[in-house]
Residue, then its C-alpha position, 0 to 999 in steps of 0.5 A: x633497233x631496226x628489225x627490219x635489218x635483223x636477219x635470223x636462221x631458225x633451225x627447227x625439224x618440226x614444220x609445224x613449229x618452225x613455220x609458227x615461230x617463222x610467222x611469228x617473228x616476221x610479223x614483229x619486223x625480223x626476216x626469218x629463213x627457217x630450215x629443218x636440218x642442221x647441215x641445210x641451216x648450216x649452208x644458209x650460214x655460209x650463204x649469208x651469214x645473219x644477225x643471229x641463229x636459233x637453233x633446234x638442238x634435237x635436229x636430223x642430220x646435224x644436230x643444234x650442238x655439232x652445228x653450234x660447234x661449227x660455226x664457232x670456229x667461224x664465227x665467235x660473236x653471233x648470237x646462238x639460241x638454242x630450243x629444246x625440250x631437254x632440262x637436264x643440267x648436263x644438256x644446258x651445261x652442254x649448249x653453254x659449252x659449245x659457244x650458245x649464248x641462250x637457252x630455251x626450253x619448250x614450249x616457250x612464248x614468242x614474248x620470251x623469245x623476242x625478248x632475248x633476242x633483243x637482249x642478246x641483240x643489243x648486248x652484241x651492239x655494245x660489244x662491237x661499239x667498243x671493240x677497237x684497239x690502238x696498236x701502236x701507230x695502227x688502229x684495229x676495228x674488228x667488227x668492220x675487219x679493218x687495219x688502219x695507219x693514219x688514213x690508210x685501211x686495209x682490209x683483213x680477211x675473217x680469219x685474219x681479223x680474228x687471229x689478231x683479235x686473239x693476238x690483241x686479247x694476249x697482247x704481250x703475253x703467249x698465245x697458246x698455238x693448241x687453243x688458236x688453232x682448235x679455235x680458228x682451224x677446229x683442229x690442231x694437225x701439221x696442216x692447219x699448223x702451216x695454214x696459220x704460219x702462213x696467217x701469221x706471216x700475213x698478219x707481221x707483213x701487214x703491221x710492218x710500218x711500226x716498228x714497235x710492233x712485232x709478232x714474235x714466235x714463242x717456240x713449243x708454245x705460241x706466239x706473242x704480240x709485242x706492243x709498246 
């Protein structure tokens, strides 16, 4: 792993501790941006989005969890840390929950954390290593958001790459139109409804060249990835 090419958000409201763990981490080869709200680290996500988050969970503004839960439903594969002088069931149980991947508790070693962020780090190498699919004659990457047929890539957009991975994860089976749109769109009104239509079109246009593929409409319920 290069930490030089490792680039981490710490969200942390207390100055004292953000620049300590911030010092810490780049003197071990990781570039740390360091923000001390949630609603600041959360435009610093959408500026560049990084390698992985570690995230206060006791935050102004936008605390660690309201924060997790957005990013989410952009993102479901970065890694998510959280720290926190909290130790009750409930709250771990709550930073699993809303998409956290680890769970700190304060005070902590700079050994411990660098740890699992390593550990989380080379977990998510695995994952996207394996993470390409054979749809007919098309072949998905959905790290690298690609379409492939033959030697033809077409290049999807986040939110298109992760309704079809969504579609791929049920393929020939019902996706539930309620969960996707909680998942990709954070709600599941008649706006977002129509947005994902429109997805939908896209994404049965882009797969047309095989005939054996189709995305079906399951009416009052989802939709289906057909695939030999």
């Amino acid at each position: 792993m290069n930490k030089d090419t490792i680039n981490i958000i710490l969200a942390e409201d207390e100055p004292a501790l953000g620049m300590i763990v911030k010092e810490s981490l780049e003197t071990r080869g990781f570039k740390v941006r360091h923000e001390v709200n949630g609603a600041l680290a959360l435009d610093a996500f959408h500026e560049k989005q990084p390698d992985i988050l570690i995230l206060d969970v006791m935050m102004p503004k936008l605390d660690g969890f309201e924060l997790a839960k957005k990013i989410r439903v952009e993102n479901e594969e970065i890694p998510i840390i959280f720290l926190t002088a909290k130790s009750q069931t409930e709250d771990v149980l709550e930073g699993f929950h809303v998409g956290g991947n680890d769970y700190l508790k304060k005070p902590f070693s700079m050994e411990e954390l660098i740890v699992r962020i390593e550990s989380l780090l080379s977990r998510q190498t695995v994952q996207k290593t394996a993470a390409i699919y054979e749809l007919g004659d098309y072949s998905f990457n959905f790290p690298k958001q690609h379409l492939i047929y033959k030697e033809e890539v077409t290049k999807l957009t986040h939110r298109e790459a992760h309704l079809l991975y969504h579609l791929v994860l049920k393929k020939n089976k019902v996706l539930d139109r309620t969960f996707i749109l909680k998942k990709l769109w954070g709600n599941d009104d008649f706006f977002s409804g129509r947005s994902m239509d429109v997805f939908i079109t896209k994404l049965r246009k882009k797969l047309a060249l095989d005939d054996q593929l189709e995305i079906v409409n399951v009416r009052g319920y989802g939709y289906k990835l057909i695939t030999p």
